[in-house]
C-alpha positions in Angstrom: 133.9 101.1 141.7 130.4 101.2 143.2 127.3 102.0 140.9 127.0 101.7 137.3 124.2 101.3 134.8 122.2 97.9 133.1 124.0 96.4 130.0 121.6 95.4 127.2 122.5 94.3 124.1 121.5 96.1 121.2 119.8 93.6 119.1 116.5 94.1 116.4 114.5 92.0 118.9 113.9 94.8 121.5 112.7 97.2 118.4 110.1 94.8 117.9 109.2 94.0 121.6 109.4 97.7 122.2 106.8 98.2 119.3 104.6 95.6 120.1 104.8 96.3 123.9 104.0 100.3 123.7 102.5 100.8 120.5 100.7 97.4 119.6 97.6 99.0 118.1 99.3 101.2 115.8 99.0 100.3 112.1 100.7 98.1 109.9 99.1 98.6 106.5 100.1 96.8 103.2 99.2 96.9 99.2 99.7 94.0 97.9 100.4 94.4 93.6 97.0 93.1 93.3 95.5 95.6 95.2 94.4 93.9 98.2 94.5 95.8 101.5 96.1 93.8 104.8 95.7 95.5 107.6 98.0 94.8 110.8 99.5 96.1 113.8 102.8 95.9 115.6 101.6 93.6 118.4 100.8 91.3 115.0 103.3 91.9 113.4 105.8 90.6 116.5 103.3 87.7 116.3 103.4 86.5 112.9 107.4 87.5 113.0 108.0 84.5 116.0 106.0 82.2 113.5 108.1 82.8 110.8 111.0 82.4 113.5 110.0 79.1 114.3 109.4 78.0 110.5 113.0 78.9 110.0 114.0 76.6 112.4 111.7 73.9 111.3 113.4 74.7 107.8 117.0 73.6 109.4 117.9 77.2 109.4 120.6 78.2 111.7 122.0 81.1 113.1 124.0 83.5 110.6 123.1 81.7 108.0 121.6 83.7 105.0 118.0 84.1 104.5 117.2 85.9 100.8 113.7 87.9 99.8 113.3 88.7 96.3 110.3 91.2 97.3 108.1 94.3 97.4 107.1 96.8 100.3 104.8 94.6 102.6 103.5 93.5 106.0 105.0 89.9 104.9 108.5 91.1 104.0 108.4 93.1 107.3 107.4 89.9 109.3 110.5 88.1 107.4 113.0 90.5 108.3 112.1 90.7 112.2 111.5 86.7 111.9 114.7 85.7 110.4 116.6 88.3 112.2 114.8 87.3 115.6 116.3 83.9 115.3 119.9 85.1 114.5 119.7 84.4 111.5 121.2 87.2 108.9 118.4 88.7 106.3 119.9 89.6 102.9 117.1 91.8 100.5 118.1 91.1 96.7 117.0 93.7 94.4 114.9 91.9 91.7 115.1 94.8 89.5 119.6 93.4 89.0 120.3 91.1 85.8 120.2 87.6 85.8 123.4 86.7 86.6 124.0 89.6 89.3 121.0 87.8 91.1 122.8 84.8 90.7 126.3 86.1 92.0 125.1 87.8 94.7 122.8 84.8 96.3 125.8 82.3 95.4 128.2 84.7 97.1 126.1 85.2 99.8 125.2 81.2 100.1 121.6 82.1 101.1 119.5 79.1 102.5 116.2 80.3 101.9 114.4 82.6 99.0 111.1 84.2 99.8 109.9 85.8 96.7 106.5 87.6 95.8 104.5 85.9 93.0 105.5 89.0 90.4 108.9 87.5 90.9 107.8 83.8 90.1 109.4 84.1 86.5 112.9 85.4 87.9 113.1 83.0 90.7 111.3 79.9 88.3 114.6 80.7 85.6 117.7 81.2 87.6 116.7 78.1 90.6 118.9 75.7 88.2 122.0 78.1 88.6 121.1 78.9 92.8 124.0 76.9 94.2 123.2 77.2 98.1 119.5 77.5 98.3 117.5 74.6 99.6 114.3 76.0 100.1 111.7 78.6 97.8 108.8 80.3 99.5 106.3 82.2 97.5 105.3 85.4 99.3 101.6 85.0 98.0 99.1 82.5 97.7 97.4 82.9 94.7 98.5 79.9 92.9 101.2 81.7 91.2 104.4 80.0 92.6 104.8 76.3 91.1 105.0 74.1 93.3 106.9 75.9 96.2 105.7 76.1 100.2 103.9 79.4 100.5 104.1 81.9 103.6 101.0 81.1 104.7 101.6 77.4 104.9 104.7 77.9 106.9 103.5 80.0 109.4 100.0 77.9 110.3 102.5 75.6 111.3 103.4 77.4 114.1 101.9 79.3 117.2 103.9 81.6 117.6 105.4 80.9 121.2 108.8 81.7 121.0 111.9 83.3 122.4 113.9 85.3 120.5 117.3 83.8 120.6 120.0 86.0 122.1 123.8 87.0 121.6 125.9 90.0 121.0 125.2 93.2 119.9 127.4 93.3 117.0 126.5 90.0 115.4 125.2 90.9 112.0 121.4 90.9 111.4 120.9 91.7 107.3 123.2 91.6 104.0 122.8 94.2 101.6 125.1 94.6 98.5 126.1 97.5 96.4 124.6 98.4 92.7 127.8 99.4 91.5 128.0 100.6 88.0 131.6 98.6 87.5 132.4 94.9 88.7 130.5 92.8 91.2 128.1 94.1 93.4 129.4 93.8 96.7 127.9 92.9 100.2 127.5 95.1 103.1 126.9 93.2 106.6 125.4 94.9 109.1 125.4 94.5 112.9 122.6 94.5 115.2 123.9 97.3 116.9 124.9 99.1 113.9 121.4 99.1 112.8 119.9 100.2 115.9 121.9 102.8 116.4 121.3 104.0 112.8 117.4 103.4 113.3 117.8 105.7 116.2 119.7 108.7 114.8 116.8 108.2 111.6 113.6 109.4 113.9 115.6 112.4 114.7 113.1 115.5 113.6 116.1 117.2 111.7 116.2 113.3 109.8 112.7 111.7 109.3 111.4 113.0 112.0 109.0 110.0 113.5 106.8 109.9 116.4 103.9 107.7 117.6 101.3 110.3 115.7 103.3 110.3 112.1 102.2 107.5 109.4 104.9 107.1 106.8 104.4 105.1 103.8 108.6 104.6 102.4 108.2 104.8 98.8 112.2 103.3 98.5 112.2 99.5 98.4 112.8 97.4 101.2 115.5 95.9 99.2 117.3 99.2 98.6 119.5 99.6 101.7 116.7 98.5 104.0 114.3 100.9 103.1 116.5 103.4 104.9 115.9 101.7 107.8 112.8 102.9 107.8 111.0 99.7 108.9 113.5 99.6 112.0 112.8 103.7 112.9 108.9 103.4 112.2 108.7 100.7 115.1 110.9 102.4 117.4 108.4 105.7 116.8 105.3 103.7 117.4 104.7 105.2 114.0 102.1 103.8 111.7 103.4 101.9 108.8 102.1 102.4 104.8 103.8 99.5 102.7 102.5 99.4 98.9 104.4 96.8 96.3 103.3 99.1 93.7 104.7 102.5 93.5 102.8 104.4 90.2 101.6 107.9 90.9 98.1 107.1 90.8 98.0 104.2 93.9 100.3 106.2 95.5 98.2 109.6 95.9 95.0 107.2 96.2 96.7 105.3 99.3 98.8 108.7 101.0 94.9 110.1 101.4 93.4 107.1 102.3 96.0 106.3 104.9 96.2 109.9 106.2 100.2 109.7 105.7 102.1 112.4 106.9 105.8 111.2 106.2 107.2 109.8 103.1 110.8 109.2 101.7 111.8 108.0 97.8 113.9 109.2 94.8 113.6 112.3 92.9 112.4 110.5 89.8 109.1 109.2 92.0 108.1 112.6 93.4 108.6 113.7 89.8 106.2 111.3 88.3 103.7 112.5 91.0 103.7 115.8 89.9 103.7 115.0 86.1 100.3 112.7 87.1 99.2 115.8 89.0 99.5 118.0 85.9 98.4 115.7 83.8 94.9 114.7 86.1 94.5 117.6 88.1 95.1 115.0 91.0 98.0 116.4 93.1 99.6 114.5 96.3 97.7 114.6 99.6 98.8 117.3 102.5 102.0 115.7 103.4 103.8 117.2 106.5 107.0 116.2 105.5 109.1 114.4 102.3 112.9 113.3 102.4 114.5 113.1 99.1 117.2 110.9 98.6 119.3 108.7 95.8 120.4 111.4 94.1 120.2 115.5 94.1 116.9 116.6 94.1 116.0 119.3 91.1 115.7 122.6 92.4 112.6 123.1 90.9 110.8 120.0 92.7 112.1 120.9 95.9 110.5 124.4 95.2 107.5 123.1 93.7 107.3 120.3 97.0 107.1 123.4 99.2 104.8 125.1 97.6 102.3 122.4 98.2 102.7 123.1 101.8 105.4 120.4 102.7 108.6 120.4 104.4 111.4 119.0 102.2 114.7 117.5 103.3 117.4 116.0 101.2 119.2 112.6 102.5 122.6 111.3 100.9 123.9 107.9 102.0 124.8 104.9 100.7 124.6 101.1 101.2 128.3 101.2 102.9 126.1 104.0 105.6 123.2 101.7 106.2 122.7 104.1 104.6 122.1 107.8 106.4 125.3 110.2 106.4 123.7 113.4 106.1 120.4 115.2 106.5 119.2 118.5 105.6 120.4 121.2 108.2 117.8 124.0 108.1 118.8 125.4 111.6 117.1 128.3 113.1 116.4 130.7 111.1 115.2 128.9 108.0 111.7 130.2 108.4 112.8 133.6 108.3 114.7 133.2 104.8 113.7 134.0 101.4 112.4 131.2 99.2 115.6 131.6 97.1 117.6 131.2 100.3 115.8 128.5 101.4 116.5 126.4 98.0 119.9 127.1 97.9 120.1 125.3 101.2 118.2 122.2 100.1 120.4 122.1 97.5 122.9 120.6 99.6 122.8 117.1 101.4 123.1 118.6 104.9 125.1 117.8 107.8 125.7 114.5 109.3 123.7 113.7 112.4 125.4 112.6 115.4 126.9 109.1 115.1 128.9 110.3 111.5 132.1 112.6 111.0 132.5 113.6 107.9 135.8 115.2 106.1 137.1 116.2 102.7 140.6 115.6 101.6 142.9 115.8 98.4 144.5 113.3 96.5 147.4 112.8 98.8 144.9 111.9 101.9 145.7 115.2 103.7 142.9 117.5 105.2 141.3 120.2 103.6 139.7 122.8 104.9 135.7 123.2 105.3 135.1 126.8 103.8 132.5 125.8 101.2 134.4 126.5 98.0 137.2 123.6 98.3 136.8 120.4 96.8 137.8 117.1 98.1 137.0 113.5 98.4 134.9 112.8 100.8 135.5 110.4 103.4 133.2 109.7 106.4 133.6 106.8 109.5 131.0 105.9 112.2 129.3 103.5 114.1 127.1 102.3 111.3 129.7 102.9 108.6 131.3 100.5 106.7 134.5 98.4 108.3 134.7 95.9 105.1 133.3 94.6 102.6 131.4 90.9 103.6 133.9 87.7 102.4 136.1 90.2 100.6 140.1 88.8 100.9 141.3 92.1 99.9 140.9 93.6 103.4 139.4 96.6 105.2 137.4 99.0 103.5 138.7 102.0 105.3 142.3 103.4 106.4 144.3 103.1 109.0 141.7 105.6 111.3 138.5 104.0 109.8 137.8 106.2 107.0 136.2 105.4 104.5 136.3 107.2 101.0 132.9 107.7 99.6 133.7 108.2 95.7 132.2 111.7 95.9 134.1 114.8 95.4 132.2 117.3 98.0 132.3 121.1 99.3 132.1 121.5 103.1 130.5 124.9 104.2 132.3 126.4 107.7 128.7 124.9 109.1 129.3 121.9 108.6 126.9 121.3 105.3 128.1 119.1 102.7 127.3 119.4 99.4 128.1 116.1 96.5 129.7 118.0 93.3 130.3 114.7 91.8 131.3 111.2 91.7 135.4 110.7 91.3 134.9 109.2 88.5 131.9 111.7 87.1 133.5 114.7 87.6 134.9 116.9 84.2 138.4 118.1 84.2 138.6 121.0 82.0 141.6 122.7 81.5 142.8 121.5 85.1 139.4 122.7 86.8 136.6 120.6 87.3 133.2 120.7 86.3 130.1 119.1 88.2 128.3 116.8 85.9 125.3 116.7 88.7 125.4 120.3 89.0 124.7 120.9 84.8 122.3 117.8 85.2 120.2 119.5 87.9 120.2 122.7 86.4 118.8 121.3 82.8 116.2 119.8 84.7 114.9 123.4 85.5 114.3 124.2 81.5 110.8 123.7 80.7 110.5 120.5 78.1 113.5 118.5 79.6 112.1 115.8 81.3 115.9 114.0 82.1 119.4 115.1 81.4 122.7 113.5 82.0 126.5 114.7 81.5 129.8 113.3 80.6 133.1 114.2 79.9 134.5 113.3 76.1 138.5 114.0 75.4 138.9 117.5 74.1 142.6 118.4 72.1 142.5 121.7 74.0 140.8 121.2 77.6 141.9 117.6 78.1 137.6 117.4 78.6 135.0 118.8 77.8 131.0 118.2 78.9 128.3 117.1 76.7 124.7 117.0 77.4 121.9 114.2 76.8 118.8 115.0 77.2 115.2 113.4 77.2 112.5 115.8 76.1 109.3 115.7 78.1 106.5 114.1 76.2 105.4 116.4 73.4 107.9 119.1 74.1 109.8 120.5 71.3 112.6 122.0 73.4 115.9 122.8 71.1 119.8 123.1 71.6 119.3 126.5 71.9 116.8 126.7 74.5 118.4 124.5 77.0 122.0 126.5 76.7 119.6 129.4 77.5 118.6 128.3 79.9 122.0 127.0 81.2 123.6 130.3 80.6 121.9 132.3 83.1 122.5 129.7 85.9 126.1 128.1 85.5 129.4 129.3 84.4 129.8 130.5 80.5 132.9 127.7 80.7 130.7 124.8 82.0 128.5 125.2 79.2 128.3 122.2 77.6 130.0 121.7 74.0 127.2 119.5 72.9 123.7 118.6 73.5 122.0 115.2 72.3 118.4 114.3 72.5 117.5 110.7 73.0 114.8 108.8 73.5 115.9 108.0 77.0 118.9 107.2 79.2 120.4 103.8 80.8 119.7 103.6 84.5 121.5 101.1 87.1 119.1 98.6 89.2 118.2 101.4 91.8 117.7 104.3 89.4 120.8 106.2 89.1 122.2 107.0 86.0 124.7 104.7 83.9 127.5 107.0 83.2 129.6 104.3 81.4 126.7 103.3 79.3 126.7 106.8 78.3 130.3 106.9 77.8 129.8 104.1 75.8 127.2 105.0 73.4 128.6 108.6 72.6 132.0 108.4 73.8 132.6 108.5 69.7 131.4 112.4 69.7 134.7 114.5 68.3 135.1 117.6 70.1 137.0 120.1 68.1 139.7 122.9 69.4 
């Protein structure tokens, strides 16, 4: 055959030669918890990421081997993921906010080399070395004196000039190790390949998805060590985007730093944007002019999204997870969502969207078979793609997905005829009452909206009649005085008279997992004693 096209590999190298190359000037800007400002650019940050390449190797690092951060959102921890990856080595982010001995497991299991931490982390990393069985060597983040007696950053990388190659292979040689926060069992790792990750960094700048170009400045309020930031680090330097990092996320920095910065992009959890708009009412201080805000984690109250939108910003909802890298579906406005009432416009957002392309997406019943996408059935929903999950990383009990690569998500979902998705539940969340099932996220959400609840969470408790039966915990806003009855007021005019939950408790406030979500079997645990009555 005569003709054909170039074959590149796609590996995270050319993301940051592309960035440096074509939009060198553009910002890098970090908050360090101390509050100093570093200001940086793409063409520097390429720079100081070959430096950290060549410390590596001076280190006796190899390729695929392991290379752990225990860190914040910052220039440095963007340097050490393009560094380490740049030298084929495989970056693995460890969520410092895990227990002890889930840090342990997950370093041990991952046989990480090397542990760059940030000084805040000192404590952690100075109490759990003695049980680190694979790690020869601890660099502290900062130097501020704050890190024993461990090589810092800075040390390491005035060592080194900076002239270096990146080293070269195949596409799908993996590139960063990410593991699970699973409410049951061991947390388990997630490899991703370097084409996986630039393909997903590519389908993430999308406009219908974040939406980046070279005039957008996005400051990712998500961790870097929660699923990569959502890639957002990867996406921003493929954009020529400018680049807002802060290791602090509290409402006030964060509106301080969004003006000063002039961000128009941001992406974090519900509970973050809600803390903004509780410092706003509290201060008066409300969130700069931001052009857009994706919400992701978990459902998005109705009333935030409404509230969001009313400040003059677009909102869209993301759901993914780690075993996604973690994007599986975006928002889908379409058309004509200018041109529909407010009402119409929330009961979109209240769904996760549709999957961009790159993702299928399905819903089936217990017995694997297809059902169909009309937007009242539920299923299990199961999705497969390039960046999707193959198997779990050193896990004997084989593949992760069936025998046409998909892979079952936990969530029971709807499917509109469009081709919007909408999470009713987790498997193992969902209520069965009197063989029909009730969506614990959907009662959750809808609490949210009664004025004096500031969190809410439901579970399912054994019931002699309806095999279950919901109950409702809730966490009353500071110095609200909201009561049983208010809330199923509330509740009555917006769900079904049978989802109604049986019983409300107040607490003082709920158990959350390491990234945020609610622990549903703590809850189980704590009231699972409640006796329902006939």
């Amino acid at each position: 055959m005569i003709g054909g096209m170039q074959d590149f590999a796609l590996r995270i190298s050319s993301i940051m030669d592309h960035a440096a190359n074509e939009h060198g000037a553009r910002g890098v800007v970090s908050r360090y918890a101390d509050g100093q400002i570093e200001r940086s650019n793409w063409a520097e940050i390429r720079h100081d990421s070959r430096r950290f390449a060549q410390a590596m190797e001076r280190l006796g690092v190899k390729p695929g081997d392991r290379v752990a951060t225990l860190a914040m959102n910052h220039g440095r921890h963007v340097v050490s993921w393009y560094g380490a990856i740049g030298m084929s080595a495989v970056l693995h982010t460890i969520n410092p906010r895990l227990f002890d001995e889930q840090i342990v497991f997950i370093a041990n299991h991952a046989e990480d080399q090397v542990l760059f931490y940030d000084a805040a982390f000192a404590a952690i990393v100075e109490r759990l070395k003695p049980q680190f069985t694979t790690i020869r060597h601890f660099v502290c983040l900062d130097d501020n004196g704050q890190c024993s007696d461990d090589a810092t950053y800075a040390a390491l990388l005035a060592a080194e000039d900076g002239n270096y190659v990146w080293t070269t292979g195949d596409e799908r040689d993996p590139c960063m190790l990410c593991y699970t926060s699973g409410t049951t069992g061991d947390p388990k790792g997630v490899l991703f390949s370097h084409r996986s990750t630039v393909l997903h960094a590519l389908a993430g700048i999308q406009p219908a998805c974040l939406g980046l170009g070279p005039d957008s400045c996005i400051l990712p309020v998500v961790p870097q060590f929660h699923v990569c930031a959502w890639g957002i680090p990867f996406a921003a330097a493929i954009a020529g985007a400018k680049l807002v990092l802060s290791a602090t996320n509290d409402p006030a920095s964060m509106c301080e730093l969004m003006r000063a910065e002039k961000v128009t992009h941001s992406a974090a959890v519900p509970t973050v944007w809600l803390g903004m708009l509780a410092y706003a009412d509290e201060t008066g201080i409300t969130p700069p002019p931001l052009e857009k805000v994706v919400i992701g984690g978990s459902a998005a109250p109705r009333a935030l999204v409404d509230r969001l939108m009313n400040m003059g910003i677009s909102v869209s909802h993301l759901w993914g997870m780690t075993e996604l890298s973690p994007i599986g579906t975006v928002s889908r406005k379409g058309h004509d969502f200018a041109s529909m009432s407010r009402e119409d416009q929330l009961d979109l957002l209240a769904y996760q969207g549709g999957v961009p392309y790159g993702v299928e997406m399905r819903i089936v019943d217990a017995d694997g078979a297809a059902l169909p996408r009309d937007g009242a059935t539920s299923g299990r929903l199961q999705v497969r793609g390039p960046w999707v999950i193959e198997r779990y990383f050193r896990d004997e009990s084989g593949p992760a997905v069936d025998a046409d690569n998909w892979f079952d998500t936990g969530d029971v979902a709807i499917i509109t005829p469009e081709g919007v998705m909408q999470i009713k539940d987790r498997v193992k969340d969902v209520i069965k009452s009197g063989g029909e099932w009730i969506s614990s996220v959907t009662l959750e959400n809808e609490a949210l909206g009664c004025a004096g609840v500031a969190e809410a969470a439901a579970i399912g408790l054994p019931h002699p009649k309806w095999d279950e039966r919901p109950i409702l915990i809730v966490v009353r806003k500071d110095g609200a005085d909201v009561q049983e009855a208010d809330v199923l007021a509330h509740l009555s005019a917006r769900v079904a008279k049978w989802w109604l939950p049986d019983r409300i408790v107040f607490a003082d406030s709920l158990p959350h997992t390491a990234t945020g979500k609610l622990l549903k079997t703590a809850l189980r645990e704590t009231y699972g004693t409640i006796s329902l009555s006939a």
